[in-house]
C-alpha positions in Angstrom: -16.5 -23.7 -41.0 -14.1 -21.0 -41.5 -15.4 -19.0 -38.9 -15.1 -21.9 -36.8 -11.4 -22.4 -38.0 -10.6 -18.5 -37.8 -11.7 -18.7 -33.3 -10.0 -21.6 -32.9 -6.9 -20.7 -34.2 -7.2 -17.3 -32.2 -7.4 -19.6 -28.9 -4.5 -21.6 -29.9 -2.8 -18.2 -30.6 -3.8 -16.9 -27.1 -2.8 -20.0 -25.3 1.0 -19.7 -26.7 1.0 -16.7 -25.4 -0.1 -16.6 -22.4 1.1 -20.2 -21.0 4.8 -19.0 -20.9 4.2 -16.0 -19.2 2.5 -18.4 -16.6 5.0 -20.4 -16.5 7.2 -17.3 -15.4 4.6 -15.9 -12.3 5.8 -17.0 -9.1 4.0 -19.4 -7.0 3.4 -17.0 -4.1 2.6 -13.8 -3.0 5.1 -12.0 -1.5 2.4 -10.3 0.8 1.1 -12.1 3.4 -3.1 -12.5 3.6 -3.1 -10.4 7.1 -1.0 -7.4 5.2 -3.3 -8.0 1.9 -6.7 -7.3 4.3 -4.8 -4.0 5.8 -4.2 -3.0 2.6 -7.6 -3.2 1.5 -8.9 -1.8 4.4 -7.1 0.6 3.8 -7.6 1.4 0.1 -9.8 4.5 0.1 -6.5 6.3 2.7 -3.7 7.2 0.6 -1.5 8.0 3.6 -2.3 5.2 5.4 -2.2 2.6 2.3 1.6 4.3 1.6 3.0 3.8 4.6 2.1 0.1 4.8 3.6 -0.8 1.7 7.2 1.2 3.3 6.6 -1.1 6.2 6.0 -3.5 4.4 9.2 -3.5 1.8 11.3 -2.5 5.0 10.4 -5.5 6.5 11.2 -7.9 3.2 14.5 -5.8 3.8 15.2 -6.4 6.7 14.8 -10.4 6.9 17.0 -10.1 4.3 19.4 -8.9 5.9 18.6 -10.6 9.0 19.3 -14.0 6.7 22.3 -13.1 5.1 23.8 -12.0 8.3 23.6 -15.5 9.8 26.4 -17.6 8.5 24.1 -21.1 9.3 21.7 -20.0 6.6 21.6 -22.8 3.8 21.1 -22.0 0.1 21.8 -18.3 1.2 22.0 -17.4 -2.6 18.9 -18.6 -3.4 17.2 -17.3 -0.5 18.8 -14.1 -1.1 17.6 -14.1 -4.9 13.8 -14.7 -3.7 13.7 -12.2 -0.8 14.9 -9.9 -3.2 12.1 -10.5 -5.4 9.5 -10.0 -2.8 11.2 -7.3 -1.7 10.7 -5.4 -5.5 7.3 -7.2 -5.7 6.1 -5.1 -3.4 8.3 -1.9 -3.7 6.6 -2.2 -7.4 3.2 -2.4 -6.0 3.7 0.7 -3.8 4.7 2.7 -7.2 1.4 1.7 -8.4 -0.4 3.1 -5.5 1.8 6.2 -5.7 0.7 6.3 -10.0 -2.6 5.6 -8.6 -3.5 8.5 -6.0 -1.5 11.2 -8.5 -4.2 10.4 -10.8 -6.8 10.3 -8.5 -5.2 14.0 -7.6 -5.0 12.9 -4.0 -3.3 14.5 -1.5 -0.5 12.5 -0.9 2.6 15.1 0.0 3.1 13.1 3.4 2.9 9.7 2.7 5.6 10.9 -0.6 8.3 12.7 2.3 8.2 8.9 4.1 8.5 7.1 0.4 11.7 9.5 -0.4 13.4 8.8 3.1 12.6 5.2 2.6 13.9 5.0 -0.9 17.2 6.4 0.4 17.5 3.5 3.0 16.3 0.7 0.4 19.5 2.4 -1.6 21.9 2.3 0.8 21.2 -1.3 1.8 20.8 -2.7 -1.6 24.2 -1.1 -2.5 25.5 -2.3 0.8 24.2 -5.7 -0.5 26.2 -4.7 -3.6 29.3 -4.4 -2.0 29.0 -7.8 -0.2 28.4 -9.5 -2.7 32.3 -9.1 -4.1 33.7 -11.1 -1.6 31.8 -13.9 -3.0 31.2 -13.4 -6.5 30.2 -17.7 -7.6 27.6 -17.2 -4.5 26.4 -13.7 -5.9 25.5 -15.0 -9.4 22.8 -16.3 -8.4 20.9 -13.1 -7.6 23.0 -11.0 -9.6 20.6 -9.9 -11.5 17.4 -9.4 -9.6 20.1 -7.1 -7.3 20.8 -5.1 -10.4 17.2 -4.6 -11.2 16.1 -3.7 -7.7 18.9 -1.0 -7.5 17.6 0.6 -10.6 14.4 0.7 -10.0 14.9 2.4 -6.4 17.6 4.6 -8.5 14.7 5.6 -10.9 11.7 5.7 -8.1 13.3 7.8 -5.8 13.6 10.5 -8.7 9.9 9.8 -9.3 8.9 10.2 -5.9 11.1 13.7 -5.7 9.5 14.8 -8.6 5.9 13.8 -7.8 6.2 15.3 -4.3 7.2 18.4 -6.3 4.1 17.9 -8.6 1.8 17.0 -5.9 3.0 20.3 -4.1 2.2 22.4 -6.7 -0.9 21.6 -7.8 -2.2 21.7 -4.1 -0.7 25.4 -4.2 -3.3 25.9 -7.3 -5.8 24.1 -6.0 -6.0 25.9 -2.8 -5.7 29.3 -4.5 -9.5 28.6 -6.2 
């Protein structure tokens, strides 16, 4: 009986916590299924796998600028906030890959020069973003945050990525050497 007591309230326990966090998850992917098989056709080729995902958050860029220039769009802030989201969706899931092939001790030193030019365009445009988003700060609310968060984390990764490519570099310099 009190064993019986003792699992179930470690369910009801487990269900509290993991029902809000549900509740939080997004309803879709922001990759689509043709760019999830590339990617895992792709998941045994660092290089390959890398560059998709900078294609991939370029293009979530891009549409959103592509949206936010066209003064027809409706619900523009909210639109902005979920394109934004996609966009760091998958800019998150391409510092996973990078986390994953440094431990893997893959060669990755190319893919990592593309990453670093690309995090320098994701920072100009977000910041450009930034600036826009003055003129109309009631409209800017809206995503205000998720903006803020994305800038950061570009900030941070592109330090990452410098210092990983300078990581990566060296130990292939090692490696070689033996």
């Amino acid at each position: 009986m009190k064993r019986t007591a003792i699992i179930l309230a470690t369910l009801i326990v487990s269900l509290l916590i993991t029902l809000p966090a549900a509740g939080q998850r997004r309803s879709h992917d922001p990759l689509t299924p043709d760019e999830i098989d590339q990617l895992r056709d792709n998941m045994l080729e660092p290089e390959l796998r890398l560059k998709l995902f900078v294609t991939f958050a370029r293009d979530r860029m891009t549409k959103l600028e592509q949206m936010r220039s066209d003064p027809k769009t409706m619900g523009r802030p909210a639109k902005t906030h979920d394109m934004l989201e996609d966009f760091l969706a998958v800019y998150d899931e391409l510092n996973d890959n990078v986390d994953m092939y440094v431990g893997r001790k893959d060669d990755i030193r190319k893919p990592l020069k593309l990453i670093i030019e690309a995090d320098t365009e994701f920072q100009s445009k977000l910041l450009a973003l930034k600036d826009a988003a003055h003129t109309d700060a009631a409209e800017s609310k809206q995503y205000e945050f998720i903006l803020s968060n994305a800038i950061e984390t570009v900030d941070s990764s592109a330090n990452d990525h410098r210092s990983t490519l300078a990581d990566v570099e060296e130990y292939m310099k090692k490696k070689k050497k033996k």
